[in-house]
NUSEVEX-795360 format. One line per field, with one value per residue (C-alpha): residue number from 1; chain; x, y, z. Coordinates in Angstrom, 1 decimal. Layout:
! residues N
i = (NUM, ...)
ch = (A, ...)
X = (X, ...)
Y = (Y, ...)
Z = (Z, ...)
END
This chain:
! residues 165
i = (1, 2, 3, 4, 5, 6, 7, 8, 9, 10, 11, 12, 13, 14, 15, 16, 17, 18, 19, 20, 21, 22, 23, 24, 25, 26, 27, 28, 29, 30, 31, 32, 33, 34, 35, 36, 37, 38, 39, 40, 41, 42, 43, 44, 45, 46, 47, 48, 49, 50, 51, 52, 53, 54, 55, 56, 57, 58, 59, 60, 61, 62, 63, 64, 65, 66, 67, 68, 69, 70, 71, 72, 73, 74, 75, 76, 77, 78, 79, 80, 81, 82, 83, 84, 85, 86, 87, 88, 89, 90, 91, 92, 93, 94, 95, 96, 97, 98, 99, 100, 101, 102, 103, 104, 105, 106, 107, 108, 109, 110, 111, 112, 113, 114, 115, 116, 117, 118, 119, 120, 121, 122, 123, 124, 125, 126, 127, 128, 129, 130, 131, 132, 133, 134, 135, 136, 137, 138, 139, 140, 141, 142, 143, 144, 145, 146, 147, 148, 149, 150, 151, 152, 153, 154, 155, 156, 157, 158, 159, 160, 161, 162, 163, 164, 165)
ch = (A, A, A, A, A, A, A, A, A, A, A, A, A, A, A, A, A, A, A, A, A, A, A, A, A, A, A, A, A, A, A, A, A, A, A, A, A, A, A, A, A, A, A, A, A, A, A, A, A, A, A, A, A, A, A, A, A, A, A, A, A, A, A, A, A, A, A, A, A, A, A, A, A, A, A, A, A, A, A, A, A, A, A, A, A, A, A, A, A, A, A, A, A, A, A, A, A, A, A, A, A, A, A, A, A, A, A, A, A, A, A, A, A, A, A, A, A, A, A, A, A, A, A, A, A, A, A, A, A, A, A, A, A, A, A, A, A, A, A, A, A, A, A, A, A, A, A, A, A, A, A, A, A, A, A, A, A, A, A, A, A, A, A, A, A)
X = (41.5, 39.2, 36.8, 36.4, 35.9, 33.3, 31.4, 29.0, 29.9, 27.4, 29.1, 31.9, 35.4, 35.6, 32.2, 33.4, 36.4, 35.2, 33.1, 33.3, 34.0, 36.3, 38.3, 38.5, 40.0, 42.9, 43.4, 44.2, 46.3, 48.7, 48.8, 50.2, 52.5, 53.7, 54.9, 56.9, 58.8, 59.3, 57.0, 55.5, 51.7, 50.8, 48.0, 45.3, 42.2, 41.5, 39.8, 36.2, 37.6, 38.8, 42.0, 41.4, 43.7, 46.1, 49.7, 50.6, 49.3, 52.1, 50.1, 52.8, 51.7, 48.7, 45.5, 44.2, 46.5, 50.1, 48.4, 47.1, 43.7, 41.7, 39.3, 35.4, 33.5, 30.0, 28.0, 27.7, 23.7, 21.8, 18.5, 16.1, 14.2, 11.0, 10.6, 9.5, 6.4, 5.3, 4.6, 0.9, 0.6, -1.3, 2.3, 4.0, 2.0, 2.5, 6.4, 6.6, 4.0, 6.3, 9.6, 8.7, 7.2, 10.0, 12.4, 16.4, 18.4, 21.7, 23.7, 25.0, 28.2, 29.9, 29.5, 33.1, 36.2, 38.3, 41.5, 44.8, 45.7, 42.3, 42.6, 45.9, 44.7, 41.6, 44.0, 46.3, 43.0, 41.7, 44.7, 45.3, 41.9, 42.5, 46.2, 44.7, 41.5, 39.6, 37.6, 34.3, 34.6, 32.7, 33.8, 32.2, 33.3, 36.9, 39.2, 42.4, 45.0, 43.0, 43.0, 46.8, 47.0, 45.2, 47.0, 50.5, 49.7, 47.9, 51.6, 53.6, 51.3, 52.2, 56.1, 56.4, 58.2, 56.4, 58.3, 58.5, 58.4)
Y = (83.9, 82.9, 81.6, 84.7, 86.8, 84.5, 83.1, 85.9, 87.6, 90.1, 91.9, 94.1, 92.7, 94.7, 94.0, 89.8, 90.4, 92.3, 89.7, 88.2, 84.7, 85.4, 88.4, 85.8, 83.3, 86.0, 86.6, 83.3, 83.0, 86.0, 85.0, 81.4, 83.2, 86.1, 83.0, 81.1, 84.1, 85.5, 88.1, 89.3, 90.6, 92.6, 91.4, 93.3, 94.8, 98.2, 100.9, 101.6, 104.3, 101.9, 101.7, 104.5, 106.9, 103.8, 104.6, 101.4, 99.5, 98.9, 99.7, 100.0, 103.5, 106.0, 103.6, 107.0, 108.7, 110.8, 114.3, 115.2, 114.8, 117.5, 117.8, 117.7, 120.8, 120.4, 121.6, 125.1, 125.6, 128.6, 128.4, 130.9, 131.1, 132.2, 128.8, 127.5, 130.1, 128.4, 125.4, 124.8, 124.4, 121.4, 119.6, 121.5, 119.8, 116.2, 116.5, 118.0, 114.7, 112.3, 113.5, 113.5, 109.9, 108.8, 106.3, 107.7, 105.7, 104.5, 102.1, 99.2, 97.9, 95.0, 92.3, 91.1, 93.7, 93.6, 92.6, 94.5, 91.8, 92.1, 95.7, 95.4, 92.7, 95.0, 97.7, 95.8, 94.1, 97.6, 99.1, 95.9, 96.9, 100.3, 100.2, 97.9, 99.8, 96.9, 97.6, 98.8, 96.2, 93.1, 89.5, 89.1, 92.3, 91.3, 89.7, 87.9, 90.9, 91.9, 88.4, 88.5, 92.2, 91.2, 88.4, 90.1, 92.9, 90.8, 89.0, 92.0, 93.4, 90.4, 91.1, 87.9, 87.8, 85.9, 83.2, 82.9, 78.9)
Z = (47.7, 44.7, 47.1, 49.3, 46.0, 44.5, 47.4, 46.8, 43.4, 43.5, 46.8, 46.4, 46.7, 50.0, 51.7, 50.8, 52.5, 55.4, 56.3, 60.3, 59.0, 56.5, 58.8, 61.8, 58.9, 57.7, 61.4, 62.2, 59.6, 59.9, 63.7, 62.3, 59.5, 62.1, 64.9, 62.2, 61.1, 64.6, 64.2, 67.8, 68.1, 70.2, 72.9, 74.1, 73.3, 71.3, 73.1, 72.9, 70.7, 67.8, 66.1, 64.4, 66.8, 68.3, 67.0, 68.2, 65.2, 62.8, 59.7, 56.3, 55.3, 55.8, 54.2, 53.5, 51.4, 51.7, 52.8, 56.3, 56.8, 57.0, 59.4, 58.5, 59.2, 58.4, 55.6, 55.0, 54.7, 54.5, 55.4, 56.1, 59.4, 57.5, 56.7, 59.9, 59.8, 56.8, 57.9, 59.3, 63.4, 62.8, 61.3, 64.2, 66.9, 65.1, 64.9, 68.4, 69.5, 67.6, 69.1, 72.6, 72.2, 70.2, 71.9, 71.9, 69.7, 71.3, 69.2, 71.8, 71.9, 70.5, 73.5, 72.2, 71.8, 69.2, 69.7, 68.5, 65.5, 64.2, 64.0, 62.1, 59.8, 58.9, 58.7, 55.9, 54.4, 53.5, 52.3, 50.0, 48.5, 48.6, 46.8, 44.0, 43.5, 43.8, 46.8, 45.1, 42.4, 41.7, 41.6, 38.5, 36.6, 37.9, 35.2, 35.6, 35.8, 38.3, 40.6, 39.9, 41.4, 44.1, 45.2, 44.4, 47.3, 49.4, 49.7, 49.6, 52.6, 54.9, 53.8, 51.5, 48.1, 45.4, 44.0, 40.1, 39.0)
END
């Protein structure tokens, strides 16, 4: 766990343990804990959608809080349609020029789908980070209380007890 924190200690905790290597690590490793306790996963891949809406994931609680989410609106800005008439046609013409020219930006696809454990371990990973309030700290700003936080919920979200000895 120390090594995932520190290997860069000038990333946040959460952008360390986010990482591709380190994710496909945890996910190995929960698929080894889940088959010795008896633990199925489920197989498959997650829709082009994400996780985000898949009920099927058997996340612990809400990772973003108790209270419904509220659905995002937009922002409310009132801006006056003068303003348009006050810009010069010779900046009219270039942004017109430079729109039609510009390429459309589509954002391609991951060539490899994510499968449903990966979702779940993300899902638990974040939540861990979340819970302890550790997500947006720094290795290096982290002290010992904190380590120990981190590794008591990172056991208690896999559904081990910690053994005092």
């Amino acid at each position: 766990m120390l090594r995932i924190c520190f290997n860069r200690k000038n990333k946040t905790l959460r952008a360390a343990w986010l990482l591709k290597e380190v994710m496909a690590m945890i996910t190995r490793n929960y698929a080894v804990w889940a088959s010795m306790n008896n633990i199925p996963l489920e197989e498959g891949f997650v829709d082009d959608a994400g996780a985000a809406g898949d009920e099927d994931m058997d996340l612990d609680d809400n990772i973003f809080g108790e209270g419904e989410d509220e659905e995002f609106t937009g922002f409310d800005m009132n801006v006056d349609e003068q303003a348009d008439d006050d810009t010069p046609a010779f900046f009219k013409e270039q942004a017109a020029s430079a729109q039609a020219n510009a390429p459309a930006v589509v954002k391609t696809p991951s060539r490899r789908k994510k499968t449903k454990t990966e979702e779940l371990v993300r899902g638990k990973v974040l939540k861990v980070l979340e819970s302890t309030g550790l997500g947006e700290k720094r290795a290096r700003q982290c002290d010992e209380n904190d380590f120990l936080r981190l590794l008591s919920a990172v056991s208690a979200s896999r559904g081990c007890k910690m053994r005092r000895g």
